[in-house]
C-alpha positions in Angstrom: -18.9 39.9 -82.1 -17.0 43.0 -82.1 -19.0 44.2 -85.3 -21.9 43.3 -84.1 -21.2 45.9 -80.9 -20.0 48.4 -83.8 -23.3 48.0 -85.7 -25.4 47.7 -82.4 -26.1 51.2 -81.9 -26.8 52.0 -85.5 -29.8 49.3 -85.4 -31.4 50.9 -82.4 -31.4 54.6 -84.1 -33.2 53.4 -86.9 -35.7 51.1 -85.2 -36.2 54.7 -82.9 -36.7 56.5 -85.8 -39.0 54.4 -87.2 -41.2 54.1 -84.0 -40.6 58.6 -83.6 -42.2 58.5 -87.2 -45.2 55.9 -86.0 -45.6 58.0 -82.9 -46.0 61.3 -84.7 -49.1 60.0 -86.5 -48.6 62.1 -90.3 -48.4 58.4 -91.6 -51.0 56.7 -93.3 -52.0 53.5 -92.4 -50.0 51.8 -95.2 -46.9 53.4 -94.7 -47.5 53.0 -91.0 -47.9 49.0 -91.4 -44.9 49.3 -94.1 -42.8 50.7 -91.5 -43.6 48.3 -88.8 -43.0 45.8 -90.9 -39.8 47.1 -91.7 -38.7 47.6 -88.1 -39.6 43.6 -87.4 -38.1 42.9 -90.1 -35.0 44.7 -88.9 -35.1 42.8 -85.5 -35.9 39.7 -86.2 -32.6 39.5 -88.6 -30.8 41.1 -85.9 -31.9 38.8 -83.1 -30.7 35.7 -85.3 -27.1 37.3 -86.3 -26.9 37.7 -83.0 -28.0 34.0 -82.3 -25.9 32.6 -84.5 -22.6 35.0 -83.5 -23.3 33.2 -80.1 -24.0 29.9 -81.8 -20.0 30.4 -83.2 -18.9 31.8 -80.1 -20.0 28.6 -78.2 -18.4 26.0 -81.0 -15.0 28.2 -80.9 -15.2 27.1 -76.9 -15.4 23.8 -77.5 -12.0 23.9 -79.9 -10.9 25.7 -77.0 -12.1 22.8 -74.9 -10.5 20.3 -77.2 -6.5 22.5 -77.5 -7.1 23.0 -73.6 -7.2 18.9 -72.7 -4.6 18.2 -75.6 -2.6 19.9 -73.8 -3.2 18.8 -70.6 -3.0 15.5 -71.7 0.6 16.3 -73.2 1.8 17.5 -69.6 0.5 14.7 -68.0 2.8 12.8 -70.8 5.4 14.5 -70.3 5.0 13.9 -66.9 4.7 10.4 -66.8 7.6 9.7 -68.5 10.1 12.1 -66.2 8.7 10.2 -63.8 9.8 6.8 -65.0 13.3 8.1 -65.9 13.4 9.6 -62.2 12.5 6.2 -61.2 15.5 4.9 -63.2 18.0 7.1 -61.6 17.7 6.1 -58.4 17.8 2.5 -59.0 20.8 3.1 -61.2 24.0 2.6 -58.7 26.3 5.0 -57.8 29.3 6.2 -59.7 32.2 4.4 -58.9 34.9 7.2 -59.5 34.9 11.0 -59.9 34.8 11.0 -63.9 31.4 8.5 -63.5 30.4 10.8 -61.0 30.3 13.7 -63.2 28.7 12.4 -65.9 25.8 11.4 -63.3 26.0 15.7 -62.9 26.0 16.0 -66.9 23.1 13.8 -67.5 21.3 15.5 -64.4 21.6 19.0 -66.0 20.1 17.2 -69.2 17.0 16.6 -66.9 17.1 20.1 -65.6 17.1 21.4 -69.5 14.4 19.1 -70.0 12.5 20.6 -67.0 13.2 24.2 -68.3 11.7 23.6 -71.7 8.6 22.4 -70.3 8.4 25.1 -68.0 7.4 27.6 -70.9 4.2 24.7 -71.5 3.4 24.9 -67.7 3.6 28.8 -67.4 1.0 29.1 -70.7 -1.1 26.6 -68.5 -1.1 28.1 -65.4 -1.6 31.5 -67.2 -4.9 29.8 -69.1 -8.6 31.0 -69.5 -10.2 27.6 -68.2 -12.8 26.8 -70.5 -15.9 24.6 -69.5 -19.1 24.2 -71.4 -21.8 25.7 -69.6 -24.1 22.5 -70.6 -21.5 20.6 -68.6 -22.9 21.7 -64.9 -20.5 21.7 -62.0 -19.6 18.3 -62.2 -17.0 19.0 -65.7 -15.6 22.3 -63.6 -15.1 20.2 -60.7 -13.3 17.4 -62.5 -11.1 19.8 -64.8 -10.5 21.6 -61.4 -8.9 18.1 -60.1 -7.0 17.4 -63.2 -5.6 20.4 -62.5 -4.5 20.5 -59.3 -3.3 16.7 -60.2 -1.0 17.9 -63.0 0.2 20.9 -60.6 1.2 18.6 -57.9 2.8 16.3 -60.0 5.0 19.2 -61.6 6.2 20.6 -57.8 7.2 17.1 -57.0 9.1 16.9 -60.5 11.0 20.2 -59.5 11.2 19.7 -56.1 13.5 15.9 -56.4 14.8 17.5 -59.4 16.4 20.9 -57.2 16.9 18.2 -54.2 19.0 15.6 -56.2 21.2 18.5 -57.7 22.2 19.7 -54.4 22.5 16.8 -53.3 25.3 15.9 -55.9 26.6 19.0 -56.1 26.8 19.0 -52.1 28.6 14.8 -52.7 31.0 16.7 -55.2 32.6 19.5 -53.5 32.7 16.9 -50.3 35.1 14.4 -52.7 36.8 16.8 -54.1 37.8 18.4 -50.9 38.5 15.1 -49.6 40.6 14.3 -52.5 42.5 17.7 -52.2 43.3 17.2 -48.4 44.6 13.7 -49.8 46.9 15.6 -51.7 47.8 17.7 -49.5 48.8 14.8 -47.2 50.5 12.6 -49.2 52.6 15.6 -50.1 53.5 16.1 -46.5 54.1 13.0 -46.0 56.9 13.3 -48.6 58.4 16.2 -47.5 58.7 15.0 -44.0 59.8 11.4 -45.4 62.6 13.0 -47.2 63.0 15.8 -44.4 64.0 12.0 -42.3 66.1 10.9 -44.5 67.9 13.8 -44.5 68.7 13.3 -40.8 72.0 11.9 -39.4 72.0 9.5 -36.7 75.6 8.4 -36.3 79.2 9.4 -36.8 79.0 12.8 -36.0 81.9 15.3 -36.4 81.3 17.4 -33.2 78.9 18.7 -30.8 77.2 21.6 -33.2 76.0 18.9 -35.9 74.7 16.8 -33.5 72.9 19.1 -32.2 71.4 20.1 -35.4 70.0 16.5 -36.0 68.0 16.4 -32.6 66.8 19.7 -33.6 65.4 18.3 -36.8 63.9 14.9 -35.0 62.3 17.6 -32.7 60.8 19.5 -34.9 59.9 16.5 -37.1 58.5 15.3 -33.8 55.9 19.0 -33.2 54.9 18.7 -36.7 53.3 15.2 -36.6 52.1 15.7 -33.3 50.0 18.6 -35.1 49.2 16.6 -37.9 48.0 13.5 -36.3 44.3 14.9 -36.0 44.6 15.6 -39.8 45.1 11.9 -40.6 41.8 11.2 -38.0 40.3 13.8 -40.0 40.9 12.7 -43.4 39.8 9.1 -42.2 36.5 10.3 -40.9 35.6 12.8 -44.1 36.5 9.2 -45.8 33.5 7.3 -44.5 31.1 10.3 -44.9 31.9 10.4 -49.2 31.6 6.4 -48.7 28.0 6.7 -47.0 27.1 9.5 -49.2 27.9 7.6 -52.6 26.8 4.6 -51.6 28.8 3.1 -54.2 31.3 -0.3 -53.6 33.5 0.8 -55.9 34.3 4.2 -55.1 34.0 3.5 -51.4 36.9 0.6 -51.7 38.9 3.4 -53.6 38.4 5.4 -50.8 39.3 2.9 -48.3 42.8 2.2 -50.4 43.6 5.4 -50.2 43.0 6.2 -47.1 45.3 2.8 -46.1 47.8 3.9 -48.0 48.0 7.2 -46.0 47.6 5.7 -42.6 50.4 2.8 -44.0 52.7 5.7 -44.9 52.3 7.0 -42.0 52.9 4.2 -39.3 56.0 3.7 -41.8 57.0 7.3 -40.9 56.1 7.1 -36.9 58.5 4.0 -36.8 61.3 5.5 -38.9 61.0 8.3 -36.3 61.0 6.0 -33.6 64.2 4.2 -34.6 65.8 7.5 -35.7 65.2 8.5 -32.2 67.0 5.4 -30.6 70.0 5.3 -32.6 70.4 9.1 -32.0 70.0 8.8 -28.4 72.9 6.0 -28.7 75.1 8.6 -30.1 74.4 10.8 -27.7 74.9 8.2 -24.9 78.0 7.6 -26.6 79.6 10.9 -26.7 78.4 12.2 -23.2 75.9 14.9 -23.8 75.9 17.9 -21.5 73.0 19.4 -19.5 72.1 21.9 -21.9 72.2 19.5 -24.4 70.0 16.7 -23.0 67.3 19.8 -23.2 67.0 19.2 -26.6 67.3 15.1 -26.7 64.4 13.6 -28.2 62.4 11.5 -26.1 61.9 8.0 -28.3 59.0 6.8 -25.9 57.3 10.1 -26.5 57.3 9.7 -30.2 55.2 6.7 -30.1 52.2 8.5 -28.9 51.7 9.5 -32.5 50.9 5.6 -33.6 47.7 5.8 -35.8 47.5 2.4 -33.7 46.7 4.5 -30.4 43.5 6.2 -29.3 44.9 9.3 -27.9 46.3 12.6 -29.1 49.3 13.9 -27.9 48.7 17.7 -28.4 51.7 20.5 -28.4 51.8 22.9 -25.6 49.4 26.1 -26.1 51.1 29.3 -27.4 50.4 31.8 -25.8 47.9 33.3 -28.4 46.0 31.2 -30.6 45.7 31.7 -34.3 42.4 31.3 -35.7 43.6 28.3 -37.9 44.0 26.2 -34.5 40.5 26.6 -33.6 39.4 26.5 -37.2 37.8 22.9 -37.1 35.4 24.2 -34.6 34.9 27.8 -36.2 33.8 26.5 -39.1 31.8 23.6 -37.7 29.6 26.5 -36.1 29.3 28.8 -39.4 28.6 25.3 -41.7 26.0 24.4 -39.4 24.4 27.9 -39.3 24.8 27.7 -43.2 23.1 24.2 -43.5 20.4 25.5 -41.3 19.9 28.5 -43.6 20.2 26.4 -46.7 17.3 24.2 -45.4 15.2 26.8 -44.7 15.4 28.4 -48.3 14.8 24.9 -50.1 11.8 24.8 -47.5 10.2 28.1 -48.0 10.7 27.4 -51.8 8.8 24.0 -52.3 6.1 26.3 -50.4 6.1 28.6 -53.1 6.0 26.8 -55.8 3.1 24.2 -54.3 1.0 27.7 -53.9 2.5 28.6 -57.4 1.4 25.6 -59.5 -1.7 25.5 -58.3 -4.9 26.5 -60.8 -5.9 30.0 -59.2 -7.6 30.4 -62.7 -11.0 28.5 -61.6 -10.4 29.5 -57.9 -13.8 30.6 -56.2 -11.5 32.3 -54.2 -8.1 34.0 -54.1 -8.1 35.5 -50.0 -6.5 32.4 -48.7 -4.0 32.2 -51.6 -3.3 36.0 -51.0 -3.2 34.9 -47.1 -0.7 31.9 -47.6 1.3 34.2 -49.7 1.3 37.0 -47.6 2.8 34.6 -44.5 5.7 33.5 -47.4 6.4 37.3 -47.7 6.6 37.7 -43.9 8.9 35.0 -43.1 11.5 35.9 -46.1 11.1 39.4 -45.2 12.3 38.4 -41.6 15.1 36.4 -42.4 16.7 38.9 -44.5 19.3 40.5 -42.6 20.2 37.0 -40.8 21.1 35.4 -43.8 22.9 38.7 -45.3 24.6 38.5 -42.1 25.4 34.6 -42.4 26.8 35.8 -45.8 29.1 38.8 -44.8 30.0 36.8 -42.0 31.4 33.6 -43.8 33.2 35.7 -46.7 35.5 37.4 -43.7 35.8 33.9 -42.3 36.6 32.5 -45.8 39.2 35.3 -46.4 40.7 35.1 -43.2 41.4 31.0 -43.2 42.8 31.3 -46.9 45.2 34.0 -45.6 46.5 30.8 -43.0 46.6 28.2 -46.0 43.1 26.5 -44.4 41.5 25.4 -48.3 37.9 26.6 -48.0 36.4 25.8 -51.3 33.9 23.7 -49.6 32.1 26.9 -47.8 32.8 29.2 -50.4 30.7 27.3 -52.8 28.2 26.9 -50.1 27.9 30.2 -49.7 27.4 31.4 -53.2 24.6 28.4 -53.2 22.8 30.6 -50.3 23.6 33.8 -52.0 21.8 32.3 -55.3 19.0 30.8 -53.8 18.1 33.9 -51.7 17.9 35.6 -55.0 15.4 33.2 -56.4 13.5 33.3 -53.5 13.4 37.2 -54.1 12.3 36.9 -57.4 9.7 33.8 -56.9 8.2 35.4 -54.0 7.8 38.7 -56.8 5.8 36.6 -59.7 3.5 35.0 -57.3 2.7 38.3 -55.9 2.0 39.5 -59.7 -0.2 36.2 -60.4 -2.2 36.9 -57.5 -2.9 40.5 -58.2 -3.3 39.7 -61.9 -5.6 36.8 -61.0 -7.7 39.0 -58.5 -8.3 41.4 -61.1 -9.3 38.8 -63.3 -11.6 37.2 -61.2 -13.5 40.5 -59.8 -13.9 41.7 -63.5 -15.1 38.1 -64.2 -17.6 38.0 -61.5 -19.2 42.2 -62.3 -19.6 40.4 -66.5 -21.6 37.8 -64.5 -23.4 40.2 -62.8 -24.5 41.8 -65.9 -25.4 39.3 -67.8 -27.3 38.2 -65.2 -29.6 41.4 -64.8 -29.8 41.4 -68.4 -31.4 37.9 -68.6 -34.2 39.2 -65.5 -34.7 41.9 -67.7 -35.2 39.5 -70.9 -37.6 37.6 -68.9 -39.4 40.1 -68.4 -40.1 41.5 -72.1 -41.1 38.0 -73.2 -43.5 37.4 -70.4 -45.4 41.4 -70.6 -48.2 41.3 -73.1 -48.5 44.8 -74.7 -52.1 44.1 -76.1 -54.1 44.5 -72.7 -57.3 46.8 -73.3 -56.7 47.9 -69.1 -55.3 51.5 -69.5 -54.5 51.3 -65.6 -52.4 48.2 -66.0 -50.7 50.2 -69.5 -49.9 52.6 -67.8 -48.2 50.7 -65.0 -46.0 48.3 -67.7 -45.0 51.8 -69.3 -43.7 53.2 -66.1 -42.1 50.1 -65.6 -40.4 49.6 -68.8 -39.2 53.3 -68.5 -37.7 52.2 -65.3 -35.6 49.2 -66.9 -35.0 50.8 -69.9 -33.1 53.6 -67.8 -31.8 50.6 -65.8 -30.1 49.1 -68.7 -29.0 52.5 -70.3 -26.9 52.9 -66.9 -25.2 49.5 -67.4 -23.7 51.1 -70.9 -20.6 53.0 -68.8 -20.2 50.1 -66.6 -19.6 47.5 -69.6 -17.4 50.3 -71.1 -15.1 50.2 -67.8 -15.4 46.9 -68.0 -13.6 46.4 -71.5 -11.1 49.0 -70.7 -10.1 47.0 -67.8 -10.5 43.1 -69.4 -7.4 41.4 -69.9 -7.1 39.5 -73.4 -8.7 36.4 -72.0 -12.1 37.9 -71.0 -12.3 39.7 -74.5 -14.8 37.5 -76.0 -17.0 37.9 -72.6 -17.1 41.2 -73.1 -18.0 41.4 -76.6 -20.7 38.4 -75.9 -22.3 40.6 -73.2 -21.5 43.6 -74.9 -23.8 42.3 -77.5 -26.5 40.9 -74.9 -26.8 44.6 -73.8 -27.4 46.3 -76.9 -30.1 43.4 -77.8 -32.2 44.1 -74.7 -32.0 47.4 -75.0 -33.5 47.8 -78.5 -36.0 44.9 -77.3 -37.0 47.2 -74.0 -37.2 50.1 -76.6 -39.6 48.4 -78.5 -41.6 47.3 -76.2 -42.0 50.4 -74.2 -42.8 52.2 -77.1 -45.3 49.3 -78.1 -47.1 50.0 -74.7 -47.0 54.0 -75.2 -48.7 53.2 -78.4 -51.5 51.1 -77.0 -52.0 53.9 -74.5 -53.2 56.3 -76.9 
């Protein structure tokens, strides 16, 4: 088609030259006739090149046709088969320890490769020159239009469990293995302080000075599980929410062992207190205690406040300036529930995106309420910028500050680089949709103007094959020869236009241009001829 462009021009000089050389009248009427003859010769063979060029043009679209539903039918496969393995997944049950768990993680990030590698497929679809055979109607545009948007919803809901799930487990796994750590943690204070007990005398003392030195220790053994009795609660509590989250029998009766185990260990140290106490407060009885001395007694029914049997706290008396790591549960119950809230939004906005994404703006009538949707995306992430950069300063002092007091904040700091991560892909999501768009307008108004066109070019076709040129009126001749001056300075101006047009054709409208490219250079030799067939019958 190109050549045939190339050539296009070169065809119409001679076919002028020939009709300059009829119109001069030196010829005689045999080389006249010869020449004629010549010059429909000349078009005739150009008219069916040009047929057949068009002929090949429309076969190459239906191998287009065929590669284009191949691979639609691939996708909807592919498809179709995630699908069934998703549906697997969520019957299979849950992991029943940590190492089961993170294999579930490792086979999940198998399904995200998958996903990746099939994104390059779905990002040559989206980025497609819909074909549809013109001898189709609207009916074929309309059903390829549906098996499109079909295959596009199907994909976001693909990604959008695919994202969910991995949060989700990734959310479950930093939640067990901070529970697990604070488990730790525990069951190595509750060592220290079972060995700091031991280590305590209750009878036989050698004077006043060591006894007093015990009841110090029983004291301060005394502050520090009246401290640490919310801890236990704690760690009961974060128990049951990894056991609803996993929903798993296995892991949730590990769980529950261990979390028996810490509350056992504990009543076994409360009690061990308690009759530390007593036999202490025998000794004292026993060897007369001063005033000043009975200050720092230990008060045996006190201690039993700290039962994991009771329903009440005993909590220490107030210092008189607060640390930030005795208000830190409800510091950072505030900041994770801002985070959460932040965190929802982005996975919101984002299954937004990518619904307006993967949907077929290639066949779209039109793009205003795409560009309209997108434009209210740009708006809302544009306002929630400096709130979540904000969220995100504000937790990294917070993080910093805890860790400085010993509070393990693992948890948040994860969660935080999640939000910092996801606000980036919204960034750059929000960026290649607003380059599809543009790229699709473009693509879509240069579309339309090769319409346009083609269009006049086919009124102006009609036209040549319904004027006669033989009419004996010299009135009427002289009215077509006006007229075909008219169109044939018509369809000159459309020459700069169709160049523009290429210049500004992406690589899927190249064959259009060539096609109509072609259409133009035909009609204009045809106008040619026929004006200059009516300017001959005029004199």
């Amino acid at each position: 088609m190109m050549e045939l462009t190339a050539h296009q021009s070169s065809v119409g000089n001679v076919l002028q030259a020939g009709n300059q050389l009829i119109a001069q009248g030196h010829l005689t009427e045999e080389e006249e006739e010869e020449i004629r003859e010549q010059m429909s010769l000349l078009n005739s063979r150009w008219e069916s090149l040009r047929v057949a060029s068009m002929d090949r043009q429309a076969r190459l679209h239906e191998v287009l046709m065929d590669l284009q539903q191949q691979q639609l039918q691939q996708l909807s496969d592919w498809l179709t088969k995630t699908e069934a393995r998703i549906r697997n997944i969520e019957t299979e049950p849950g992991a029943k320890d940590m190492d089961t768990y993170k294999e579930l993680i490792e086979q999940h990030k198998e399904l995200q490769n998958d996903l990746e590698a099939e994104q390059v497929k779905v990002n040559s679809l989206t980025h497609m020159v819909v074909v549809v055979d013109e001898n189709s109607g609207d009916n074929a545009t309309a059903a390829l239009e549906v098996q499109l948007q079909s295959l596009g919803e199907r994909w976001a809901a693909v990604c959008r469990w695919t994202e969910e799930r991995w949060h989700k487990l990734q959310e479950v796994l930093m939640i067990w293995q901070q529970l697990q750590s604070d488990q730790s943690l525990f069951k190595d204070w509750l060592t220290e302080k079972e060995e700091a007990l031991n280590n305590v005398q209750t009878s036989n003392f050698k004077d006043q000075s060591e006894m007093n030195t015990n009841l110090r220790q029983l004291a301060i053994l005394k502050e520090d599980m009246e401290r640490k009795k919310r801890t236990l609660d704690q760690l009961s509590d974060a128990g049951q929410d990894v056991v609803s989250l996993l929903r798993s029998p296995e892991a949730g009766a590990k769980i529950e062992v261990d979390t028996e185990e810490l509350t056992h260990r504990w009543d076994n140290l409360v009690q061990k207190l308690e009759d530390y106490s007593f036999q202490v407060m025998e000794a004292v009885a026993d060897a007369g205690m001063t005033p000043m001395e009975e200050q720092v007694t230990v008060d045996a029914s006190a201690v039993k406040v700290l039962s994991s049997t009771e329903d009440q706290d005993v909590a220490p008396p107030a210092p008189p300036k607060k640390r930030l790591l005795e208000t830190e549960p409800q510091v950072r119950q505030v900041f994770e529930n801002k985070l959460s809230e932040y965190l929802c939004w982005i996975k919101a906005w984002k299954t937004s995106t990518q619904t307006l994404a993967s949907g077929n703006l290639e066949i779209a009538s039109n793009t205003t309420d795409i560009r309209g949707k997108l434009n209210e995306l740009e708006k809302e992430l544009n306002s929630k910028e400096a709130s979540v950069g904000q969220v995100i300063q504000e937790g990294r002092g917070l993080v910093e500050q805890l860790e400085r007091e010993g509070v393990n904040m693992e948890v948040v700091r994860g969660e935080l680089e999640l939000l910092q991560t996801d606000w980036d892909v919204c960034v750059r999501e929000r960026q290649a949709a607003e380059d599809r768009v543009q790229t699709q307008s473009r693509h879509s108004a240069v579309s339309a103007e090769l319409s346009h066109v083609d269009q006049a070019l086919n009124r102006h076709d009609d036209w040549i094959h319904s004027t006669p040129a033989d009419t004996r009126d010299g009135q009427e001749l002289r009215q077509l020869s006006q007229e075909a001056k008219s169109r044939l300075d018509d369809v000159s101006s459309l020459g700069p236009r169709l160049e523009r047009l290429s210049t500004e054709a992406g690589p899927s409208l190249r064959d259009t241009v060539v096609l109509v490219s072609a259409h133009h250079a035909s009609t204009l030799q045809q106008l040619q001829g026929k004006e200059e067939q009516i300017s001959t019958a005029l004199h």
